[in-house]
KEVO-242923 format. One record per residue (C-alpha): residue number from 1; x, y, z. Coordinates in nm, 3 decimals. Layout:
% KEVO-242923
- NUM, X, Y, Z $
...
This chain:
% KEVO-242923
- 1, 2.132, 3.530, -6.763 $
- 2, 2.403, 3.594, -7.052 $
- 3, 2.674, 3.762, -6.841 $
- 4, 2.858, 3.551, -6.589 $
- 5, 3.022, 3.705, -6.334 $
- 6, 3.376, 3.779, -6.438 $
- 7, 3.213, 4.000, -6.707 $
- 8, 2.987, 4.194, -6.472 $
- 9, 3.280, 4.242, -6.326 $
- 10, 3.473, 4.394, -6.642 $
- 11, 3.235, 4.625, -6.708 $
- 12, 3.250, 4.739, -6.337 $
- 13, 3.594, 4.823, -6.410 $
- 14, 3.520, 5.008, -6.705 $
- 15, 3.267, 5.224, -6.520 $
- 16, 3.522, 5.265, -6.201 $
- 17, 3.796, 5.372, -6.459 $
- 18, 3.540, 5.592, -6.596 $
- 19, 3.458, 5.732, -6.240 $
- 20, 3.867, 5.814, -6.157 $
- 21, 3.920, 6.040, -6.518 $
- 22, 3.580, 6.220, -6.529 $
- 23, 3.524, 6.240, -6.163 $
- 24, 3.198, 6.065, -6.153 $
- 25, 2.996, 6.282, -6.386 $
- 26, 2.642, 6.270, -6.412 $
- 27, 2.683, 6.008, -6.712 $
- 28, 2.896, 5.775, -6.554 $
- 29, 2.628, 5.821, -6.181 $
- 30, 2.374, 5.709, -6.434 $
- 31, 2.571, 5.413, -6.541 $
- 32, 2.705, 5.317, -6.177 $
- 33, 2.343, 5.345, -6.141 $
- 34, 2.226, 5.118, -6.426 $
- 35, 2.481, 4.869, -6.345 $
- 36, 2.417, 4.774, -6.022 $
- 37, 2.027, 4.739, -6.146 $
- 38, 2.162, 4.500, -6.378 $
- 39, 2.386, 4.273, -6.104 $
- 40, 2.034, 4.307, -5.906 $
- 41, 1.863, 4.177, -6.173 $
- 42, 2.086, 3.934, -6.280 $
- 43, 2.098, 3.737, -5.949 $
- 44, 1.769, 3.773, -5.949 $
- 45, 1.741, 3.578, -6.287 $
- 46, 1.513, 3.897, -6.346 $
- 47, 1.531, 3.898, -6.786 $
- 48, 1.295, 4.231, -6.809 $
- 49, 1.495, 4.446, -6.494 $
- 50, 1.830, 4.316, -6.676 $
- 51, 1.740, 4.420, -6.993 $
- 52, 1.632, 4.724, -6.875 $
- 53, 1.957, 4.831, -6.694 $
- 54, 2.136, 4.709, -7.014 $
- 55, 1.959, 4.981, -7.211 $
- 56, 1.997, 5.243, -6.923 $
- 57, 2.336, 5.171, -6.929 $
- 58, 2.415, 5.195, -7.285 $
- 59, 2.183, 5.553, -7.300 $
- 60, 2.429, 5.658, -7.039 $
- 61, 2.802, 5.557, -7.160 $
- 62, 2.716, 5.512, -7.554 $
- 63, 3.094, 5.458, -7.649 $
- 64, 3.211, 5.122, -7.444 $
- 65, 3.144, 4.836, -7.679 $
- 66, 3.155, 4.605, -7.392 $
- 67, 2.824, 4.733, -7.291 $
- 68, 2.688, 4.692, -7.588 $
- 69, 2.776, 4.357, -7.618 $
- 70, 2.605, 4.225, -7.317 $
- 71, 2.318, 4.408, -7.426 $
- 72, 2.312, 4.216, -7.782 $
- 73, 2.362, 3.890, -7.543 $
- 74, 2.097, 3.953, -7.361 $
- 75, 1.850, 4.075, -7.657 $
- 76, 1.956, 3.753, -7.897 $
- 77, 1.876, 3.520, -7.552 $
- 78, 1.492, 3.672, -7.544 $
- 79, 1.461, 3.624, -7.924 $
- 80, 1.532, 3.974, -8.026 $
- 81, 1.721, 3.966, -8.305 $
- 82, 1.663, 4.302, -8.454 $
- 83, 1.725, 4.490, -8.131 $
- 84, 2.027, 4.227, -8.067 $
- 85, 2.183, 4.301, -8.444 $
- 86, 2.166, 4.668, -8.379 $
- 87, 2.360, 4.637, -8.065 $
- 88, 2.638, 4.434, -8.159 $
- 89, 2.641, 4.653, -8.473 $
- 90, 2.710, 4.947, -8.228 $
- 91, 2.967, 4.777, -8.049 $
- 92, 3.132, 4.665, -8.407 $
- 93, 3.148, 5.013, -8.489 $
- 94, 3.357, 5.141, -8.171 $
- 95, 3.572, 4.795, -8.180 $
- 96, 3.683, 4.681, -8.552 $
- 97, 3.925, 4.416, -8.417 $
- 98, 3.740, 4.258, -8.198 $
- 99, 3.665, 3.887, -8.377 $
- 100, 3.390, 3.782, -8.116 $
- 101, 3.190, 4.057, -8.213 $
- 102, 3.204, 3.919, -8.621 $
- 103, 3.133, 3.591, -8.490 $
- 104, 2.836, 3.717, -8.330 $
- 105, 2.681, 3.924, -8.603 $
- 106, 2.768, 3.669, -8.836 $
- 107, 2.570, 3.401, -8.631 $
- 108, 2.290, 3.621, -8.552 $
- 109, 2.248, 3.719, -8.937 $
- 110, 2.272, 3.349, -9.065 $
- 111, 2.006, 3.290, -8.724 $
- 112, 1.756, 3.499, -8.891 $
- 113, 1.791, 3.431, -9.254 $
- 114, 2.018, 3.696, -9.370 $
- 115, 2.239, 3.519, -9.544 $
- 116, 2.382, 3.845, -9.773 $
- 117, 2.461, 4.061, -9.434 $
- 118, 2.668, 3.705, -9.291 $
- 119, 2.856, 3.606, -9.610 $
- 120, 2.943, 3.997, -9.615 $
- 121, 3.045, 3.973, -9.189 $
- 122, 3.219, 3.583, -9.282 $
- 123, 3.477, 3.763, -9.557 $
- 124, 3.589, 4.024, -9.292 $
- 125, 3.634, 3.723, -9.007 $
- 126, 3.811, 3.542, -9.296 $
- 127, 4.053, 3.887, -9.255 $
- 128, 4.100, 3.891, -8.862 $
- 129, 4.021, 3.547, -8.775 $
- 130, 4.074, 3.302, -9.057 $
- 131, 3.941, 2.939, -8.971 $
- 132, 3.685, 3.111, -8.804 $
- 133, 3.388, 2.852, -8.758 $
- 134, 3.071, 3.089, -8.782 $
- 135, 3.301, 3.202, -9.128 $
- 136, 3.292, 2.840, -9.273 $
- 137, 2.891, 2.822, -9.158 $
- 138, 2.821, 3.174, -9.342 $
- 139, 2.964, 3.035, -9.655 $
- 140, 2.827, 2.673, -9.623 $
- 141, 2.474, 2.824, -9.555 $
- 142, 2.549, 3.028, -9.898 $
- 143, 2.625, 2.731, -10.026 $
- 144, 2.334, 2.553, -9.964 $
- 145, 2.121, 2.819, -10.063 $
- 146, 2.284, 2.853, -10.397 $
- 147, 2.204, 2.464, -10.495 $
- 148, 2.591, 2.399, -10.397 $
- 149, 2.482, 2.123, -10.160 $
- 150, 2.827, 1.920, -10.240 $
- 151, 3.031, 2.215, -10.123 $
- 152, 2.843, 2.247, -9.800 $
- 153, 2.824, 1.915, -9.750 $
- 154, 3.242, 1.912, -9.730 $
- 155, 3.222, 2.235, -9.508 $
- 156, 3.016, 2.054, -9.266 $
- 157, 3.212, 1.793, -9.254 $
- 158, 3.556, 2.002, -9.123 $
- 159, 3.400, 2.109, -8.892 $
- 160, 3.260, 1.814, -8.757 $
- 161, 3.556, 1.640, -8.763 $
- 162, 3.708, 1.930, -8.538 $
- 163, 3.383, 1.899, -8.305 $
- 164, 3.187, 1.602, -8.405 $
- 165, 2.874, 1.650, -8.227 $
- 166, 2.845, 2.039, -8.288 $
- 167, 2.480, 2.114, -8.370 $
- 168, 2.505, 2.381, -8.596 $
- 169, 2.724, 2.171, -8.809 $
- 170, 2.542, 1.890, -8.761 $
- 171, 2.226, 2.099, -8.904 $
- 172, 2.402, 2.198, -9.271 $
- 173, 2.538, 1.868, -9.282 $
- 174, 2.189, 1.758, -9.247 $
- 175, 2.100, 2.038, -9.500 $
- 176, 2.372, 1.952, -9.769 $
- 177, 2.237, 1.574, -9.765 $
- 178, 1.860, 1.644, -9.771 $
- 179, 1.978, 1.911, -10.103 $
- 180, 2.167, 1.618, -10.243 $
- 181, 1.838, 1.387, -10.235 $
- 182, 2.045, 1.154, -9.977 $
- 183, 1.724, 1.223, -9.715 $
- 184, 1.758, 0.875, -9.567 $
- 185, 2.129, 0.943, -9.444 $
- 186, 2.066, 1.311, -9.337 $
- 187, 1.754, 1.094, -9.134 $
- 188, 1.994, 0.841, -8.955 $
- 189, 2.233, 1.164, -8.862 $
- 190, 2.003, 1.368, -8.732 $
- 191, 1.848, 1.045, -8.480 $
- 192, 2.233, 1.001, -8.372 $
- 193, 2.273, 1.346, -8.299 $
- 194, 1.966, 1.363, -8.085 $
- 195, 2.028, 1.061, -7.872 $
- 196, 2.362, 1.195, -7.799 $
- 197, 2.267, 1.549, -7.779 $
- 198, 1.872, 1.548, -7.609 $
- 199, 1.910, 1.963, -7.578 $
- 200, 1.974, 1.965, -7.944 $
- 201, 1.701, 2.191, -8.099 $
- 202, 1.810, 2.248, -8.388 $
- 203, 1.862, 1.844, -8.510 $
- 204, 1.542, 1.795, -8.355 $
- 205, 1.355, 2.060, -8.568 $
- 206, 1.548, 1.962, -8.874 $
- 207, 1.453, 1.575, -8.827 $
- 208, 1.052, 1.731, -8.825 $
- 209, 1.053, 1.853, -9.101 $
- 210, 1.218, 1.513, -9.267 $
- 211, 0.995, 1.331, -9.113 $
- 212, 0.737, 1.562, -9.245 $
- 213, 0.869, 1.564, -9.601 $
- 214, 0.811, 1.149, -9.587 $
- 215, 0.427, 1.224, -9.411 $
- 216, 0.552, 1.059, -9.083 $
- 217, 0.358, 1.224, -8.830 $
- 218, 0.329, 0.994, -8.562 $
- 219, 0.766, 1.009, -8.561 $
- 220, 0.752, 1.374, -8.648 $
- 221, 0.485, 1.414, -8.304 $
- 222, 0.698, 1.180, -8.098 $
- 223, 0.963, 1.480, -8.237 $
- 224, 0.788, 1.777, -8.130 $
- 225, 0.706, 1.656, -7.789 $
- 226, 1.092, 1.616, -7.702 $
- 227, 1.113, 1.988, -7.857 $
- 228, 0.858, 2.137, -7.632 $
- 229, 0.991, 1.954, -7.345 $
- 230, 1.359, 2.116, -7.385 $
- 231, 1.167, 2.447, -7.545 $
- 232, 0.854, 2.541, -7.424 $
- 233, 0.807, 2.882, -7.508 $
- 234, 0.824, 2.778, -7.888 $
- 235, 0.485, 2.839, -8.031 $
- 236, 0.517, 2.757, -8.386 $
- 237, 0.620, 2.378, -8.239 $
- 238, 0.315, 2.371, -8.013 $
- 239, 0.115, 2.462, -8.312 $
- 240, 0.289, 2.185, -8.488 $
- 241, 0.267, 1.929, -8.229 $
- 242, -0.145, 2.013, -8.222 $
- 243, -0.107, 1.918, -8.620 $
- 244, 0.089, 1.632, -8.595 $
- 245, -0.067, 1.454, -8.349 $
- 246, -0.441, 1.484, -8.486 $
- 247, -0.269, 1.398, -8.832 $
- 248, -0.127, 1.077, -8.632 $
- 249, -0.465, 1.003, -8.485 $
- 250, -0.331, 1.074, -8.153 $
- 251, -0.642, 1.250, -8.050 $
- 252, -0.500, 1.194, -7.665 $
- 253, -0.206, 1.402, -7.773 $
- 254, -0.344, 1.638, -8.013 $
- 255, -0.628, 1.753, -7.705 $
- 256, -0.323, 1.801, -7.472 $
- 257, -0.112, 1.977, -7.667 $
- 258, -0.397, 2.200, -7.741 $
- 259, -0.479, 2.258, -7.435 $
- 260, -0.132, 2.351, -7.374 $
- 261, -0.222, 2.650, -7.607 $
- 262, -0.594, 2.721, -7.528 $
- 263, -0.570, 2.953, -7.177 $
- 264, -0.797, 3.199, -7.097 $
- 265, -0.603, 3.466, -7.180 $
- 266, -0.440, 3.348, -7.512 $
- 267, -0.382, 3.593, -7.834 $
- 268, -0.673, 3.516, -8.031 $
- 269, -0.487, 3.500, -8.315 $
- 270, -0.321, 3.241, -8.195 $
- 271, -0.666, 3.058, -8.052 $
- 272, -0.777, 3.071, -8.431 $
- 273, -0.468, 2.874, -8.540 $
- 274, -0.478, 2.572, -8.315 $
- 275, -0.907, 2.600, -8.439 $
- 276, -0.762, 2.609, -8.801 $
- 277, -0.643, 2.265, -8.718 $
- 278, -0.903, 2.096, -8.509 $
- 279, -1.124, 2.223, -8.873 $
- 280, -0.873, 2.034, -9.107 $
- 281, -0.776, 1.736, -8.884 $
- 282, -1.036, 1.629, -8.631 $
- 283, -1.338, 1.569, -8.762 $
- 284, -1.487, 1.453, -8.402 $
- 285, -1.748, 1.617, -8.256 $
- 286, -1.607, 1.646, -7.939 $
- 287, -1.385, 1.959, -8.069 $
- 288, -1.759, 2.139, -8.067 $
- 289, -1.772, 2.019, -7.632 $
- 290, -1.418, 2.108, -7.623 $
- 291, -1.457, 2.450, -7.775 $
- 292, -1.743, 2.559, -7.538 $
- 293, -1.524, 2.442, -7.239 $
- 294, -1.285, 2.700, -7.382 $
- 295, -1.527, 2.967, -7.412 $
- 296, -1.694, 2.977, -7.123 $
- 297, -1.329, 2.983, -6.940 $
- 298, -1.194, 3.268, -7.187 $
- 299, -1.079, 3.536, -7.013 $
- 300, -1.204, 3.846, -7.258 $
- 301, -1.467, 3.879, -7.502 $
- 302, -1.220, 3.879, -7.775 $
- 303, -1.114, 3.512, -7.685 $
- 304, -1.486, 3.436, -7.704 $
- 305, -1.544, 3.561, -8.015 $
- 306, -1.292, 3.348, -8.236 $
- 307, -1.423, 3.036, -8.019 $
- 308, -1.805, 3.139, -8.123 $
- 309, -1.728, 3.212, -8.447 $
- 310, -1.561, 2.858, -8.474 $
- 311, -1.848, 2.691, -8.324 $
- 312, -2.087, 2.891, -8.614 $
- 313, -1.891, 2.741, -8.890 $
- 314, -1.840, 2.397, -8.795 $
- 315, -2.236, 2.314, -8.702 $
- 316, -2.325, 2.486, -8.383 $
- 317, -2.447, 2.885, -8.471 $
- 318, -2.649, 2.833, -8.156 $
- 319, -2.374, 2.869, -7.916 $
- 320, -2.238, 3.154, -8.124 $
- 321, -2.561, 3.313, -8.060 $
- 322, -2.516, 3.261, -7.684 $
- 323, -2.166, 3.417, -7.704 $
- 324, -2.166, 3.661, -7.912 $
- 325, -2.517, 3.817, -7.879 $
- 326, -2.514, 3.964, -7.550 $
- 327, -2.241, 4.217, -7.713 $
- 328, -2.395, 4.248, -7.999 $
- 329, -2.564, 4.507, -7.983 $
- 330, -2.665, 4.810, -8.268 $
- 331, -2.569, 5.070, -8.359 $
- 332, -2.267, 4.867, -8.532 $
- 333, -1.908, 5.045, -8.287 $
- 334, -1.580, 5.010, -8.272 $
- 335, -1.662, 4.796, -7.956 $
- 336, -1.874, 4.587, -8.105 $
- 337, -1.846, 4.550, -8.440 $
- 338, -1.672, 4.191, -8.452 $
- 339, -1.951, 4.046, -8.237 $
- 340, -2.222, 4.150, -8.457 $
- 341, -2.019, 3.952, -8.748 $
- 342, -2.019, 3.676, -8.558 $
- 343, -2.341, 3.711, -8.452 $
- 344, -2.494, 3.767, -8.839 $
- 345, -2.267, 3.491, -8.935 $
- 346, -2.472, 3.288, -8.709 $
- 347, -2.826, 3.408, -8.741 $
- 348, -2.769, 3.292, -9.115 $
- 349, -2.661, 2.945, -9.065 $
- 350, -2.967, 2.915, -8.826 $
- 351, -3.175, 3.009, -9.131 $
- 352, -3.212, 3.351, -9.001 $
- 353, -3.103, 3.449, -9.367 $
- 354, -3.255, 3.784, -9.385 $
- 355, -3.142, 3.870, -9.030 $
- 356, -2.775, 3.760, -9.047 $
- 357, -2.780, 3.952, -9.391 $
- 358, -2.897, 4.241, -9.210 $
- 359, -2.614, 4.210, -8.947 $
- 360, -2.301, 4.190, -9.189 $
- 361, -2.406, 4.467, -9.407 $
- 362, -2.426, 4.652, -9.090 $
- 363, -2.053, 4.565, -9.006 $
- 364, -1.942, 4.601, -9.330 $
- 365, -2.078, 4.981, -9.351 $
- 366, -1.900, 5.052, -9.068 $
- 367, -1.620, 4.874, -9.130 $
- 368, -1.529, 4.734, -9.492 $
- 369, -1.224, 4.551, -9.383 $
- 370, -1.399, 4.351, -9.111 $
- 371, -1.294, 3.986, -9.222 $
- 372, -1.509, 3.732, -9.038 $
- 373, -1.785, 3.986, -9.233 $
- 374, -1.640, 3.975, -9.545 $
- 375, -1.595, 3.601, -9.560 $
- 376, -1.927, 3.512, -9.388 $
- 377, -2.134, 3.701, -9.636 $
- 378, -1.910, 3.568, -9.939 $
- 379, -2.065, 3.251, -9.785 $
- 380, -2.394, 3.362, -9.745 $
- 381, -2.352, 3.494, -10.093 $
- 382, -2.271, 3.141, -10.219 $
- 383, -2.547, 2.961, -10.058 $
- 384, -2.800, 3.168, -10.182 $
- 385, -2.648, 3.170, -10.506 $
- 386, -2.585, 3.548, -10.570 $
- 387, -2.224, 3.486, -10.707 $
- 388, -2.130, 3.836, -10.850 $
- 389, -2.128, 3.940, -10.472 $
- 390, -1.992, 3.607, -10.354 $
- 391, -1.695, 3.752, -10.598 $
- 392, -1.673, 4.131, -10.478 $
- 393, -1.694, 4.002, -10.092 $
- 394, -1.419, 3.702, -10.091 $
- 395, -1.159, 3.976, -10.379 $
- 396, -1.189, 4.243, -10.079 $
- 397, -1.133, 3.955, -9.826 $
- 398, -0.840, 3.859, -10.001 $
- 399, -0.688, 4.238, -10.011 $
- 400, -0.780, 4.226, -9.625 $
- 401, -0.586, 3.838, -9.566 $
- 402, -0.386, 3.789, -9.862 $
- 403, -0.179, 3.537, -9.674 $
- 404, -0.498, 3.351, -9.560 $
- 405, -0.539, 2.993, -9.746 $
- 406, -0.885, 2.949, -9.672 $
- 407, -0.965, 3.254, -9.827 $
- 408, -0.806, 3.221, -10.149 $
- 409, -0.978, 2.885, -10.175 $
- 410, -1.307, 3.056, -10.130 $
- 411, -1.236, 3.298, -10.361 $
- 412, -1.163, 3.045, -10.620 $
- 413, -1.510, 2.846, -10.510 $
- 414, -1.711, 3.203, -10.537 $
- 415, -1.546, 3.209, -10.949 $
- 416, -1.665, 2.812, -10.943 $
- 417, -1.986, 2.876, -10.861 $
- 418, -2.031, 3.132, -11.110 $
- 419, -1.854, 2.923, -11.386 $
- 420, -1.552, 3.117, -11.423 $
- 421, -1.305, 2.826, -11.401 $
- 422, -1.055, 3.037, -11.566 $
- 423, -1.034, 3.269, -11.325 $
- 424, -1.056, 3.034, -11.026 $
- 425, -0.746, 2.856, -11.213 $
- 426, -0.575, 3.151, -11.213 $
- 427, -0.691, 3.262, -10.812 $
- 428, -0.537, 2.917, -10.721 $
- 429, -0.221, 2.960, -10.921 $
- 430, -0.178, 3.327, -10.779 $
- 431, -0.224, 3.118, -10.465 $
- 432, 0.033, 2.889, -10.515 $
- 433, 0.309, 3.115, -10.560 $
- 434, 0.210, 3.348, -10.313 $
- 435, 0.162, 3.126, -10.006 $
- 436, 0.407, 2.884, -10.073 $
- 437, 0.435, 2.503, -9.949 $
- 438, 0.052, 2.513, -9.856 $
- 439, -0.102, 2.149, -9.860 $
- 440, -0.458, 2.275, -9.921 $
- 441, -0.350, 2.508, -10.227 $
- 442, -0.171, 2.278, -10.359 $
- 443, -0.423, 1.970, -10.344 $
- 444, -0.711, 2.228, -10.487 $
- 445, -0.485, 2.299, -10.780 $
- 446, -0.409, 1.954, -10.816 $
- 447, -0.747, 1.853, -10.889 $
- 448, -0.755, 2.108, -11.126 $
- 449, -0.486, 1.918, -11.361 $
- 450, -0.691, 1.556, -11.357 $
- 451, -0.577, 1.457, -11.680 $
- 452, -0.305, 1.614, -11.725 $
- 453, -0.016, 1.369, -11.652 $
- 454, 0.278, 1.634, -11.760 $
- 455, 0.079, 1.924, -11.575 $
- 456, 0.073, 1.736, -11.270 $
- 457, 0.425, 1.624, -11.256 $
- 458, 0.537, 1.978, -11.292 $
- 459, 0.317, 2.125, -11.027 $
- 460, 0.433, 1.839, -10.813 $
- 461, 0.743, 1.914, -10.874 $
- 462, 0.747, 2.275, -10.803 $
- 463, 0.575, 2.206, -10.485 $
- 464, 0.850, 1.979, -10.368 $
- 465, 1.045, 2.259, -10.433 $
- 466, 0.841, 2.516, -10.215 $
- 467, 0.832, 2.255, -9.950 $
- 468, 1.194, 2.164, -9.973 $
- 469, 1.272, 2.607, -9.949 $
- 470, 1.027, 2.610, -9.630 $
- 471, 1.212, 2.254, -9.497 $
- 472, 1.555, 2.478, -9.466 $
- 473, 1.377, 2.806, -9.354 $
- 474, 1.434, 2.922, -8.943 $
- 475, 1.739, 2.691, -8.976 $
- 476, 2.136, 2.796, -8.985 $
């Protein structure tokens, strides 16, 4: 919990102080109220109850900054960071002079990339606390952003010569040398950093995506493993892990840390990302056995579904039908209207064509947005060579998903197929710039400029560039 004892304590005071001048009013009952919820919860190690009495208490004694500050504790701790900005942006407000407070909405706006809202909170610590340390990483993080890598690069180093193993300093300074191409260095500091410091999450995640930038993924695995052990609520590194490890050939690895992922009651959404992988980097067919494993011990239908519809698309419609049909049923609902998409996605791909035809149409009059319809018949619309539809299908997909790679890509097959290679230059390009630092994007549009030596050096280049922006991004 954020709030050791001394300062549930202090804000005990404040409430008893309270109590004495306004003879316990109903506000400050309300508050005694809410904060001995919040020692309950606290000793309980209870996040939810504490965070809970932290907003009762605020609701009920809106003008004592110190209870606003726990609160912003408590929400940055859980990964809150709007709710957490907006409280110590309340406290700020009744407390001006209070440098903490600076420090922390400096930190928590350099935390989550807003670098304009910390240079502006590093100026005014500059004011009331000059030599502040979250000051000097505000402006080296501006720094490093604005191509000044040199001047970061010195930042960094004051501070790490005042604390040599502090991580966020360690981090720029990692950022400064990977800016001033000096990768292998920024490499070697990050490995020191991470043998001396093992909690170190930062280093770690900054040394991934080195190790990424030089295609090491057996390292960058070996990486991500010692990041989920210290964090294991991080889902964007389990995702990564899954990646890494398949694109190791650590099949061992990359089935564990799926299944890490894959339980029965998952997000779907996030089901469909770890299959996204297994589609791009394990060709083996035991990710078909492994996917029916997970679907018949998926907790909901809608779990199912994105494991049938996986199983239609890479070679086994048959077990779609098995999932997906029992649902399926018409009139086309609200209930069941992605079923019968994956169901019609199937019933094609079994040679069913008239059928699965049938089916999407269905969907699609109920529902033109439905995407597994949209892209399925786009598909359908390929095969059978009817690319004017192919076209209208995958342009509405991409207005549905327009952050979806795999559906620009078949957008820019669909103008392909119909010999428009203008305009499925230009889908990829749009593509390019829109969904930045994507591998598959940028290898399509790469085989577009065979040939071309200068054309491929400067999309090369400006895909270094994307990749170098995303390297830095979710990092102080």
């Amino acid at each position: 919990m954020p709030s050791p004892p001394h300062l549930i304590l202090r804000i005990a005071a404040c409430l008893s102080a309270s109590c004495l001048v306004a003879a316990c009013s109903s506000a400050e009952s309300r508050a005694q109220d809410a904060l001995a919820a919040y020692q309950v919860a606290s000793a309980a190690n209870d996040v939810a109850g504490a965070r809970k009495a932290l907003r009762q208490l605020v609701r009920a004694k809106e003008d004592v900054p110190d209870y606003w500050i726990e609160l912003g504790k408590l929400e940055a701790s859980v990964g809150s960071y709007g709710d957490a900005s907006y409280a110590f942006t309340r406290a700020y407000e009744l407390d001006r002079s209070n440098p903490d407070l600076l420090s922390n909405l400096t930190e928590l706006a350099l935390r989550t990339g807003d670098l304009s809202s910390a240079e502006e909170h590093a100026k005014e610590l500059d004011v009331i606390s000059p030599g502040s340390s979250w000051a000097k990483v505000a402006h080296a993080s501006q720094a490093i952003h604005d191509g000044q890598y040199d001047e970061g690069l010195a930042i960094s180093n004051q501070l790490l010569a005042n604390t040599p193993l502090d991580p966020v300093a360690t981090v720029i300074k990692g950022r400064a040398l990977i800016g001033l191409n000096r990768t292998a260095e920024a490499e070697s500091l990050l490995i020191k950093q991470i043998q001396s410091q093992p909690t170190d999450i930062g280093s770690a995640k900054l040394l991934v995506r080195v190790l990424v930038r030089k295609n090491d993924w057996k390292t960058a695995a070996a990486a991500a493993v010692r990041i989920a052990q210290n964090l294991p609520s991080d889902q964007q590194n389990a995702l990564f892990l899954v990646e890494a490890a398949f694109r190791s050939g650590d099949v061992k690895l990359g089935r564990s840390a799926s299944a890490g992922i894959l339980k029965p009651a998952q997000d779907p959404q996030l089901i469909d990302q770890v299959l996204d992988l297994w589609s791009d980097y394990w060709p083996s067919p035991q990710r078909l056995q492994d996917a029916r494993t997970y679907a018949n011990s998926a907790a909901g239908l809608k779990q199912k579904l994105v494991y049938a519809a996986f199983l239609s698309r890479q070679g086994s419609p048959a077990d779609a039908v098995r999932l997906a049909s029992e649902v399926a049923t018409l009139p086309v609902t609200a209930g069941n209207a992605e079923a019968n998409a994956v169901l019609g996605d199937a019933l094609w791909r079994l040679g069913k064509l008239g059928d699965g035809k049938s089916r999407l149409d269905a969907v699609i009059a109920y529902d033109p947005g439905n995407a597994s319809a949209l892209r399925s018949r786009a598909e359908f619309e390929l095969k059978t060579r009817n690319t004017a539809a192919a076209i209208a299908d995958a342009q509405k997909l991409v207005t549905v998903l327009p952050d979806s790679a795999d559906d620009r890509l078949l957008l820019a097959r669909c103008f392909m197929a119909a010999g428009n290679k203008s305009w499925a230059d230009r889908t990829l390009w749009a593509a390019f710039q829109d969904i930045q630092a994507d591998d598959k994007i940028y290898a399509a549009l790469l085989n577009t400029r065979n040939g071309n030596a200068d054309a491929t050096v400067e999309l090369t280049e400006e895909f270094q560039r994307q990749r170098d922006n995303k390297l830095s991004r979710g990092l102080l």
